[in-house]
C-alpha positions as CSV (number, residue, x, y, z in Angstrom):
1,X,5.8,0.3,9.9
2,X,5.3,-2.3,12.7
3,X,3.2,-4.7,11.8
4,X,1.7,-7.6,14.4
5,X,2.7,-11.5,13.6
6,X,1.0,-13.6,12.1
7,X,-1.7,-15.0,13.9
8,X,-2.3,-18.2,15.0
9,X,-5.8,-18.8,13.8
10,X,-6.4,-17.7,10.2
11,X,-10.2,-18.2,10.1
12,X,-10.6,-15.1,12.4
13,X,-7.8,-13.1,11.2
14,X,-8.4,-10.8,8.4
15,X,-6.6,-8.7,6.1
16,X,-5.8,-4.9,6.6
17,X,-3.9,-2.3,4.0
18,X,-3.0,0.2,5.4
19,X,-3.2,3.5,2.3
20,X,-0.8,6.3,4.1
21,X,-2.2,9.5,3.3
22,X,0.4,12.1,2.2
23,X,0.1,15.9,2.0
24,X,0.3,15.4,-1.7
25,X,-1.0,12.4,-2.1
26,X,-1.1,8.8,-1.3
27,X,1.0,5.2,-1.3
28,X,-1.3,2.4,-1.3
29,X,-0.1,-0.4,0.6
30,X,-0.8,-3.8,-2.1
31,X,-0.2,-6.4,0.6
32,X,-1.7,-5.4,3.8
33,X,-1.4,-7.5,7.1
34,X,-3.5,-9.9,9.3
35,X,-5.3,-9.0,12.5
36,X,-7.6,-9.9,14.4
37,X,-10.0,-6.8,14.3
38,X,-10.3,-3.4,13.3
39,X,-9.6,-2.1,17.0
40,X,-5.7,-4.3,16.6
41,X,-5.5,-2.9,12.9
42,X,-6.2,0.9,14.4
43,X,-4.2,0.8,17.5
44,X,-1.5,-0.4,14.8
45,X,-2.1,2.5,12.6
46,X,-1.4,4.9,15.3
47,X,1.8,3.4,16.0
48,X,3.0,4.0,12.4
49,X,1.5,7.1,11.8
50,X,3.8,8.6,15.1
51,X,6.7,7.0,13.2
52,X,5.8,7.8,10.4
53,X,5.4,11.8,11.3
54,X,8.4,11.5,13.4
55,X,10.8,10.4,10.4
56,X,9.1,13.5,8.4
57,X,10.0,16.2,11.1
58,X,13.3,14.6,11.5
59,X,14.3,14.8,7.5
60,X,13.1,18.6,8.2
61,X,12.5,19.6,4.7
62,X,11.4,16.0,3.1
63,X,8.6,17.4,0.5
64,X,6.5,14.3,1.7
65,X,4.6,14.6,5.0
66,X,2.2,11.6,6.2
67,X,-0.8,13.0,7.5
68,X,-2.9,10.2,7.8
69,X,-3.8,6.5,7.0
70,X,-6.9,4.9,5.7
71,X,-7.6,1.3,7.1
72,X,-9.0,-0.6,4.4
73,X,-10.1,-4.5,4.0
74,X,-10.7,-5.8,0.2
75,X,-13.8,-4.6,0.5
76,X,-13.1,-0.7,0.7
77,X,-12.2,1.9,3.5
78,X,-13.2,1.5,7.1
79,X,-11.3,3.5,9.0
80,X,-9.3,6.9,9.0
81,X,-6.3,7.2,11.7
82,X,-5.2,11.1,11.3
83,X,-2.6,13.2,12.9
84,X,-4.8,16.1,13.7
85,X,-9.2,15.8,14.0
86,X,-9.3,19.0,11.4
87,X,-7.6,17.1,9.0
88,X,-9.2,13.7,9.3
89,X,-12.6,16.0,8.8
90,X,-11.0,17.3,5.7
91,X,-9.3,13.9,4.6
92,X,-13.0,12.1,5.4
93,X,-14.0,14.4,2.5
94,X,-12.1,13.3,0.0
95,X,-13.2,9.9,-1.0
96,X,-10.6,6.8,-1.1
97,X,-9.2,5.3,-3.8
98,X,-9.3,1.3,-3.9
99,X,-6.9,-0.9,-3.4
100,X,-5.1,-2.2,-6.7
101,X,-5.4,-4.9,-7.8
């Protein structure tokens, strides 16, 4: 996944893990990255999701799919980027798992 650079100021940068959501499951991501906001942290998301899905339909027949990814800050989720809006309803049903720590 692309993730941005460090930002200059620290103070207003916070921390973001990004938890991609598998048809099977889910890899937590333990170290997250800095941004400046949510809307940075979600327009990042998207980005790796696409790759994300694109690797899976290029492996044709990988048994892991990415299907979404749950934004989350220390503090639990905020946010669900999905591939489709019928399966972010369905994933927004299932409740998320914190990060470990």
């Amino acid at each position: 996944m692309k993730r941005s650079p460090l930002l200059t100021s620290k103070a207003e940068a916070m921390r973001y893990y990004f938890h991609v959501v598998l048809s099977d499951g889910q890899i937590d991501d333990n170290e997250g990255s800095l941004f400046e906001g949510l809307d940075q942290a979600k327009d990042d998301a998207r980005s790796s999701l696409v790759e994300l899905a694109a690797e899976a339909l290029f492996r044709r027949g990988a048994d892991v799919t990415p299907i979404g990814i749950r934004i989350c800050s220390e503090h639990g989720e905020l946010a669900l980027i999905s591939i489709d809006p019928a399966v972010e309803k369905a994933l927004c049903a299932t409740p998320a798992r914190p990060p470990k720590s």
